[in-house]
C-alpha positions as CSV (number, residue, x, y, z in Angstrom):
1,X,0.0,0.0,0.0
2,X,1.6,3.0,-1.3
3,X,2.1,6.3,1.6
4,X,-1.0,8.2,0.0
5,X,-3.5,5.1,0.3
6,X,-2.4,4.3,4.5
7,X,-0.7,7.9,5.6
8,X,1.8,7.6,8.3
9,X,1.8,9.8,11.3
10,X,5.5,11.6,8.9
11,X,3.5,11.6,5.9
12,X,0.7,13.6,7.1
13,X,2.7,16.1,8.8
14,X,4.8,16.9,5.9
15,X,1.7,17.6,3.8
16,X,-0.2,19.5,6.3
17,X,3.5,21.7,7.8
18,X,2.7,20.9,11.1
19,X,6.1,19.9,11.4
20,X,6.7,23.5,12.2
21,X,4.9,23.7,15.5
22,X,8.2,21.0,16.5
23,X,10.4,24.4,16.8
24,X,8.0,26.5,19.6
25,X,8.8,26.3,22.8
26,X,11.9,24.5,22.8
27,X,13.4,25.1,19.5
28,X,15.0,21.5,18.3
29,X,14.4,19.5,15.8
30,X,11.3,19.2,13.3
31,X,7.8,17.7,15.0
32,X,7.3,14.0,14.4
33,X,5.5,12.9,17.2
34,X,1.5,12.7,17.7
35,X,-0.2,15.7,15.9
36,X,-1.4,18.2,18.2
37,X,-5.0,18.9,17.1
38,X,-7.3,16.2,16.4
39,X,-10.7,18.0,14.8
40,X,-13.2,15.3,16.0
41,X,-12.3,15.8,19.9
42,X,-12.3,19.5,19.1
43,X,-15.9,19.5,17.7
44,X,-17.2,17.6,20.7
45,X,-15.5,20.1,23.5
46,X,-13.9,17.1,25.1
47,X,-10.1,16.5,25.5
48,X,-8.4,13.6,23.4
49,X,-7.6,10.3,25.4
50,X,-3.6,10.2,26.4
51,X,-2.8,7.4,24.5
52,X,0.1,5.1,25.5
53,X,1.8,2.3,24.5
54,X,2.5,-0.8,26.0
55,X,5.0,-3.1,24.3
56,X,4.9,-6.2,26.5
57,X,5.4,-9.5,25.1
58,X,2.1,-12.1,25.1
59,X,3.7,-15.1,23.6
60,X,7.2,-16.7,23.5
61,X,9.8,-17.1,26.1
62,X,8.7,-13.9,27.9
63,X,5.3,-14.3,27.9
64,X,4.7,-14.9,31.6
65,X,6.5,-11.6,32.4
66,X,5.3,-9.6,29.6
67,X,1.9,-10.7,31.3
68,X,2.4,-9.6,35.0
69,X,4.5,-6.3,33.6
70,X,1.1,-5.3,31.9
71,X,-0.7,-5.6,34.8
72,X,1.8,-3.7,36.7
73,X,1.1,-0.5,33.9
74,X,-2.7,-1.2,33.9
75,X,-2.7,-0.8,37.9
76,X,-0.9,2.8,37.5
77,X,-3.1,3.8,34.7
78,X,-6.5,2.6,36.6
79,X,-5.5,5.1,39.3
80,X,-4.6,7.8,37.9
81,X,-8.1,8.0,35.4
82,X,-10.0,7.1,38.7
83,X,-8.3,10.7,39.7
84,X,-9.7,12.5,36.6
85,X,-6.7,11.1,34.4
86,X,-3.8,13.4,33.8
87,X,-3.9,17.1,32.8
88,X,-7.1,16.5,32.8
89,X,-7.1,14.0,30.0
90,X,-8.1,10.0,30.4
91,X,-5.3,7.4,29.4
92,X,-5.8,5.3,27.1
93,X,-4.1,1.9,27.3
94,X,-2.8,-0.1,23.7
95,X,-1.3,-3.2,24.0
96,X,0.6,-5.4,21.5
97,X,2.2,-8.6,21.6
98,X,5.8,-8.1,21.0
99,X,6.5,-11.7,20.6
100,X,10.1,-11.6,22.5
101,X,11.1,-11.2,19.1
102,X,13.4,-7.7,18.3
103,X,11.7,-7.6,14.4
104,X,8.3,-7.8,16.1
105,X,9.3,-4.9,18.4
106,X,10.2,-3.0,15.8
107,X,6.8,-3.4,13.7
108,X,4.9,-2.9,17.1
109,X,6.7,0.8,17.7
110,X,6.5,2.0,14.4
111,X,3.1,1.0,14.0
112,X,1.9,2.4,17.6
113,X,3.8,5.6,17.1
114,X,2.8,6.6,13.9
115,X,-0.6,4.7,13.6
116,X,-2.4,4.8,16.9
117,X,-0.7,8.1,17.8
118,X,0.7,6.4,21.1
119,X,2.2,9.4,23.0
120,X,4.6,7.4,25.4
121,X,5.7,3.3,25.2
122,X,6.3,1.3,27.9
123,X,7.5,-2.2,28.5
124,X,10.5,-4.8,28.0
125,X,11.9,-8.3,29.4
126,X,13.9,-9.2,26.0
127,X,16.8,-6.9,26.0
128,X,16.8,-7.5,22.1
129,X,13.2,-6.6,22.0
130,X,14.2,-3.1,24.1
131,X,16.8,-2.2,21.8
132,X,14.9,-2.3,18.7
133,X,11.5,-0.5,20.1
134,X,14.1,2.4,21.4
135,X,15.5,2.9,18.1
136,X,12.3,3.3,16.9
137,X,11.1,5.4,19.5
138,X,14.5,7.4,19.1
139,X,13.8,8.0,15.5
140,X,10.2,9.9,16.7
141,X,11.5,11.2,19.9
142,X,9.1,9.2,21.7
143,X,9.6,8.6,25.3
144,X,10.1,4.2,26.1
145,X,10.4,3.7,29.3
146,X,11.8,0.1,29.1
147,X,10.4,-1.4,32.0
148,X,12.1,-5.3,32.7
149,X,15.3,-5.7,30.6
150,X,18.3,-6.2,32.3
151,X,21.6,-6.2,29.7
152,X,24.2,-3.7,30.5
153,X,24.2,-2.8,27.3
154,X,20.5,-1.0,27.8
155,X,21.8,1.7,30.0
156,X,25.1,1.4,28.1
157,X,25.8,1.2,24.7
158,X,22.0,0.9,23.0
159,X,20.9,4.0,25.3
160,X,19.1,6.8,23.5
161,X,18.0,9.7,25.2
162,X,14.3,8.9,25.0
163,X,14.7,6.0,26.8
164,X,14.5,5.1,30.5
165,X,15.7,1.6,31.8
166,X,13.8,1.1,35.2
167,X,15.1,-2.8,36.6
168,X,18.4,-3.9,38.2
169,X,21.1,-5.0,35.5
170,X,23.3,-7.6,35.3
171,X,26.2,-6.0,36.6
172,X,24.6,-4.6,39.6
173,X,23.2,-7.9,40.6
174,X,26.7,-9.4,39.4
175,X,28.3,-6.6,42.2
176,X,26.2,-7.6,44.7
177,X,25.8,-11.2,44.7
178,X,29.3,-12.7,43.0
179,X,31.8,-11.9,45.8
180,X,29.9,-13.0,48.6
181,X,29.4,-16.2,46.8
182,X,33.2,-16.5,46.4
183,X,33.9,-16.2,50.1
184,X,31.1,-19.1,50.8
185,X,31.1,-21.2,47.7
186,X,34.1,-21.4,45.8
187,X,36.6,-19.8,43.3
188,X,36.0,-22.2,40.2
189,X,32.8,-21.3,38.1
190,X,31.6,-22.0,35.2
191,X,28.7,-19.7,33.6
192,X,25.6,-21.1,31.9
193,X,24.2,-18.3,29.3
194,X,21.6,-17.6,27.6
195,X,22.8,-16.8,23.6
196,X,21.7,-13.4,23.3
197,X,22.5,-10.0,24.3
198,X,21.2,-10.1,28.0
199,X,22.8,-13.7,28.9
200,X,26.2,-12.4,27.0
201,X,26.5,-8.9,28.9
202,X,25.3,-10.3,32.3
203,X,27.9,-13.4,32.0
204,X,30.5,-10.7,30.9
205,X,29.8,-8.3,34.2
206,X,30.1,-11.4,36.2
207,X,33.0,-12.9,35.0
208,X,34.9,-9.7,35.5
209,X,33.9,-9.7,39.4
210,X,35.2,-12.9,39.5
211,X,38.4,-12.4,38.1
212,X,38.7,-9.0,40.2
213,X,38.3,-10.8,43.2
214,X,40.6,-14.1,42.2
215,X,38.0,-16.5,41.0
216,X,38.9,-18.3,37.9
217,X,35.6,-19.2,35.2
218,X,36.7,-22.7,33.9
219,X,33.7,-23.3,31.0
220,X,31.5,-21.0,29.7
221,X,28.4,-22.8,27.8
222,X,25.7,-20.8,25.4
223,X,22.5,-22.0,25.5
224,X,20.0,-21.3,22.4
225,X,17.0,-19.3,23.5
226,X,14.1,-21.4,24.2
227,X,15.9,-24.6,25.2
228,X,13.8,-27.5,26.9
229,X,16.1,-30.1,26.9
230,X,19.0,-29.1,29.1
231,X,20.9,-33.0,29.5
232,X,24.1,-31.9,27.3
233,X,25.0,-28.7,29.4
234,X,24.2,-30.6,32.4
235,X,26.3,-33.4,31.7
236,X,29.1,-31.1,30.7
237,X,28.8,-29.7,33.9
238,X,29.1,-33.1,35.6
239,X,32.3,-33.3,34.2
240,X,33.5,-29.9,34.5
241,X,32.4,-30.2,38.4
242,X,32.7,-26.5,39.1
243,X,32.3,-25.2,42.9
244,X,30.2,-22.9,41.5
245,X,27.7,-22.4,38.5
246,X,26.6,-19.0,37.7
247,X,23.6,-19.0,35.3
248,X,22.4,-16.2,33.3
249,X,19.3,-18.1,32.2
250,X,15.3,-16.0,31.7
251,X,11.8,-16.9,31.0
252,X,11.0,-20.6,30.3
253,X,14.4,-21.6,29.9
254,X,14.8,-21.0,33.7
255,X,11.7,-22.9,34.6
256,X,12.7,-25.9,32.4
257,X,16.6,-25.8,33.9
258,X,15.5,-25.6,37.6
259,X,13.3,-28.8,37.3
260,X,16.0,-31.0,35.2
261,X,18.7,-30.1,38.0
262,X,16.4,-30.9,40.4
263,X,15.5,-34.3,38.6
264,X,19.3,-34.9,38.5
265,X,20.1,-33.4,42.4
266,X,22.7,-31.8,40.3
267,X,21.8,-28.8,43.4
268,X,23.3,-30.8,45.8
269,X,26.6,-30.8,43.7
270,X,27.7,-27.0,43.2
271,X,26.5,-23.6,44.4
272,X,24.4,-22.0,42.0
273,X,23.8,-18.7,41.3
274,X,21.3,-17.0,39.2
275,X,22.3,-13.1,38.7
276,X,18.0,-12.6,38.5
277,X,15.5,-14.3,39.4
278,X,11.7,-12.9,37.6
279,X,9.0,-13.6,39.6
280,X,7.1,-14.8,36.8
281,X,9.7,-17.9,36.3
282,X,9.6,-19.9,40.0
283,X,6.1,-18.6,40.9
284,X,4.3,-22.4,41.4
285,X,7.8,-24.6,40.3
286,X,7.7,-25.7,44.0
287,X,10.5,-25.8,46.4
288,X,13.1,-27.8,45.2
289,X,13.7,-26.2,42.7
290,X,14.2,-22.7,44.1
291,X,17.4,-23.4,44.8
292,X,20.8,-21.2,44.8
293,X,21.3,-17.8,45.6
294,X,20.1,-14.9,42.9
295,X,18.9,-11.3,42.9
296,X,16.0,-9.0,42.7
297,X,14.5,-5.7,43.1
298,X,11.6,-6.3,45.3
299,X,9.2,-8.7,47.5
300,X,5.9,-9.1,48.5
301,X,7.0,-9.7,51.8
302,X,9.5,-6.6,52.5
303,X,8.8,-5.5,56.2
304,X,8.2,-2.1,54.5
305,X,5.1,0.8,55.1
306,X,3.3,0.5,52.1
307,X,3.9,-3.4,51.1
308,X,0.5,-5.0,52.5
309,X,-1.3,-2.3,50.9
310,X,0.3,-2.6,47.8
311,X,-0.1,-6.1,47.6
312,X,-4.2,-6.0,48.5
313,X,-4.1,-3.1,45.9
314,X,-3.2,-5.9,43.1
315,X,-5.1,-8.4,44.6
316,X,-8.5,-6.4,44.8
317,X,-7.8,-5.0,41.0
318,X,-6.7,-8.9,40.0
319,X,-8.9,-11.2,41.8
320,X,-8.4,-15.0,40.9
321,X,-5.1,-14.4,39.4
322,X,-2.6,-18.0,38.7
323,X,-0.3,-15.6,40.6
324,X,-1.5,-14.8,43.5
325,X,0.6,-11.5,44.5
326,X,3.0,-9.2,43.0
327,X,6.7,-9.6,42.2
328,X,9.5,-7.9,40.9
329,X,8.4,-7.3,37.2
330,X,5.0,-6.0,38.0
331,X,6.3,-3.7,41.2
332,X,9.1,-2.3,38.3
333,X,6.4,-1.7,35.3
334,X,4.0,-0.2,37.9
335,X,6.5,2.1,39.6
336,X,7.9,3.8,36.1
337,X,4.0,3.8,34.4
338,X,3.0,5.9,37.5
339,X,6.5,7.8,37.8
340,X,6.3,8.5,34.1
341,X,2.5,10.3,34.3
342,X,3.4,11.9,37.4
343,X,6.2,13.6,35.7
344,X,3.4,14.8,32.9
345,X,1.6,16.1,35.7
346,X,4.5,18.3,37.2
347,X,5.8,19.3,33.7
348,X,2.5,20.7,32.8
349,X,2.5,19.2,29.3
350,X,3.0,16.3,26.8
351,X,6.1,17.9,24.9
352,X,8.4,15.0,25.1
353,X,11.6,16.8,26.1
354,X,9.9,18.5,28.9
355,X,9.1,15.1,30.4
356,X,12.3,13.5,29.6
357,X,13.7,16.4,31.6
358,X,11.5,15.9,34.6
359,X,12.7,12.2,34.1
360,X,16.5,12.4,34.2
361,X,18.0,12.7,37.8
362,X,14.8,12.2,39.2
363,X,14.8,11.2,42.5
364,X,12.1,8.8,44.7
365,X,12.1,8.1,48.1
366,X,12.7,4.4,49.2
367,X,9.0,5.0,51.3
368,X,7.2,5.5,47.9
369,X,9.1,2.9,45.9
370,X,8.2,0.1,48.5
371,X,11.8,-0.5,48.9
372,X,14.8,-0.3,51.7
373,X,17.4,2.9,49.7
374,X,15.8,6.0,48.1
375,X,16.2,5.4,44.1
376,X,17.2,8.2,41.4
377,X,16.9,8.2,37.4
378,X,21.1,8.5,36.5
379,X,21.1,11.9,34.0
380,X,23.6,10.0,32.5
381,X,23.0,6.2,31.5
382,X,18.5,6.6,32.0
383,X,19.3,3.9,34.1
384,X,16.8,3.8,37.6
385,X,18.9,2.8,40.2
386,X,17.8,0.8,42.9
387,X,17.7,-1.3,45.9
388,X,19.1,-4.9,45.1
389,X,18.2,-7.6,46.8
390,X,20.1,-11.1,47.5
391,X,17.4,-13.7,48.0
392,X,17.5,-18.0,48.2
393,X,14.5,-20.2,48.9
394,X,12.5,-19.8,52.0
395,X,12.3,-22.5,54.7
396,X,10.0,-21.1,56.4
397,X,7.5,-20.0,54.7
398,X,4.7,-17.9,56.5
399,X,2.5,-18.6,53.8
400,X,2.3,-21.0,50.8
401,X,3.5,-17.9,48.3
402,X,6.1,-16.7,51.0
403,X,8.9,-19.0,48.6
404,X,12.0,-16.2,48.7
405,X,13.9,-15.3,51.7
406,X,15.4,-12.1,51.8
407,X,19.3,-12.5,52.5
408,X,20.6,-8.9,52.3
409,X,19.3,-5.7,51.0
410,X,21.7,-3.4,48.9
411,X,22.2,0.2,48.7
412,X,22.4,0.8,44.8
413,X,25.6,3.3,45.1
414,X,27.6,0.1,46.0
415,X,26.6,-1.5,43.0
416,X,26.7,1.1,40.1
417,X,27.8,-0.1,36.9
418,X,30.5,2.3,36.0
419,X,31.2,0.8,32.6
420,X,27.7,2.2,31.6
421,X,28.2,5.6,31.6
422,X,31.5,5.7,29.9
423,X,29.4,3.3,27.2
424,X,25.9,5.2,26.7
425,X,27.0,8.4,24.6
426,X,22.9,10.2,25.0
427,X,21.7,12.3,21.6
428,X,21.5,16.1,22.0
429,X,18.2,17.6,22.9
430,X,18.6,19.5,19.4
431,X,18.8,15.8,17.1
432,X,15.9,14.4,19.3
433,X,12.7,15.4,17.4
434,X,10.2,16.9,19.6
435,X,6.3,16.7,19.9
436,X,3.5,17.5,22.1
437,X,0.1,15.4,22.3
């Protein structure tokens, strides 16, 4: 279909010169955002519905956290259009299945953007996935807050200044969990990696805490995304027999590697360590095969003001849900969805560089986050930075859903991922184009 028969959101601007109302307030680059005027919500007096995005994957090996992380954004939304919406305007939710598939991403954000006029996108596991929607949301200047991917490279190299990276990554998890498993477990690893850009820059930020701190990795093994038989790395670790095995493993892969090393009591044999651990992947595996030490950015359970409530909140909104209370992916997609419209609110408009101002160096009390350290947006990297948590199963559970036991709580300044900044080089204000809703 040819640009005149299906116009694009660019297409109709250039014929109509709206593009010119880009360089107003804040002077930079030509308008290619959502138009500003819509005649129909004119005519009727009423304001047009905020419309965002939410790129959250449905099916593939995401799909269980792609589900909770909507929720997460749906719960945000809910309360702020049972308030009146936001500058007076309701929010409109759009969800497409991003597949965990970066191509699919990619058609998903161009077609939101400049098809359903989506003023913001939000959502993320696959770091793949995140790069490709931000280069499409960098090309429009439309603000992604990438909700649940946790590569290096996010807040690193693939940063863009419209994006915003909101959970742990694997070198902060790698800083706070790899040397206290050296002092308890071992100095021979070997790493067990996922074959893509999340499992290779996680496994590279913990083998360099290793070798800073004397450890030696013996093996590393690449496993294919969505693997379900995992008998040849296992029996390669048999005969590797590492003191430790460090696993940088997501989604259904996970699942299906807990319950084979569980079959083969292959626990008992090493100290494993998972740099993450997504709610979404244990949540009903059963005991056994919580095993190990791993990382995450929040619990249920946190002896925390705020935490019960939350918790009821999801509960009341969600009644009958498989699972039963929140975790770490939906705590991270709510708490950027509602930081994102708050920062609307206080910048008085939907110009995109006026909230991607309020965004960067933000900072939010640990009280209203629902976690132990106050937590800042770095002006630098986009990256939030956060509590981390070390966490192993629970033997004593209070409840049947109390499965993680909270080890140690981190202040994220002692776990800052240094390499990021030096990596992320952020485009000017000027070569971001600008829009307002």
């Amino acid at each position: 279909m040819s640009e005149l028969e299906h116009p694009n959101r660019r297409a109709l601007l250039r014929q109509s010169g709206l593009a010119l109302l880009g360089a107003g307030l804040y002077g930079v680059a030509p308008f290619y955002g959502p138009w500003k005027h819509n005649h129909a919500w004119a005519q009727a007096g009423q304001k047009k519905p905020l419309v965002i995005g939410l790129t959250m994957d449905a099916s593939g090996q995401y799909a269980a956290s792609g589900g909770e992380e909507r929720l997460g954004a749906m719960m945000a939304i809910k309360e702020f259009n049972d308030k009146g919406g936001v500058l007076g305007r309701r929010i409109e939710a759009l969800h497409m299945d991003t597949e965990t598939t970066p191509a699919t991403g990619s058609r998903v954000a161009e077609r939101m953007i400049t098809r359903n006029e989506a003023a913001f996108l939000i959502g993320a596991v696959h770091s793949g996935v995140a790069n490709a929607i931000s280069q499409v949301a960098q090309k429009y200047g439309t603000v992604f807050l990438n909700t649940n991917s946790s590569s290096p490279t996010e807040a690193g190299k693939d940063c863009h200044r419209v994006k915003f990276v909101w959970d742990g990554n694997g070198s902060n998890f790698s800083q706070a969990i790899v040397k206290n498993a050296m002092k308890t477990s071992g100095k021979n690893w070997v790493l067990l990696t996922n074959d893509y850009v999340w499992g290779h820059n996680t496994s590279k930020a913990t083998r360099a805490v290793i070798e800073a701190n004397g450890g030696k990795v013996i093996d590393e093994l690449l496993v294919p995304q969505n693997t379900r038989d995992f008998s040849p790395y296992l029996l390669k670790l048999q005969q590797l027999k590492p003191q430790v095995v460090a696993t940088a493993v997501g989604g259904d892969d996970i699942k299906a590697l807990r319950q084979q090393v569980v079959q083969l009591k292959m626990h008992q044999a090493a100290a494993w360590i998972n740099n993450q651990q997504d709610w979404p992947d244990v949540y009903g595996l059963g005991p056994e095969a919580i095993f190990g030490v791993f990382g995450t950015t929040w619990y249920y359970r946190l002896n925390l003001p705020g935490v019960k409530e939350f918790v009821a909140a999801y509960q009341k909104q969600y009644p009958g849900m498989a699972i039963r209370v929140p975790g770490n992916v939906y705590h991270n997609a709510y708490m950027a969805t509602r930081e994102l419209l708050r920062c609307v609110e206080e910048a008085g408009t939907t110009n995109n560089l006026a909230v991607i101002k309020k965004l960067e160096g933000r900072k939010m009390a640990a009280a209203d986050r629902l976690q132990h350290f106050d937590a800042w947006i770095d002006p630098a990297t986009h990256q939030c930075q956060q509590t981390i948590y070390m966490a192993s199963y629970n033997d004593a559970p209070a409840e049947k859903d109390d499965i993680f036991k909270i080890l140690a709580q981190v202040d994220p300044k002692e776990v800052q991922d240094k390499d990021a900044a030096a990596a992320c080089k952020l485009e000017s204000y000027e070569a971001t184009p600008s829009y307002e809703v």
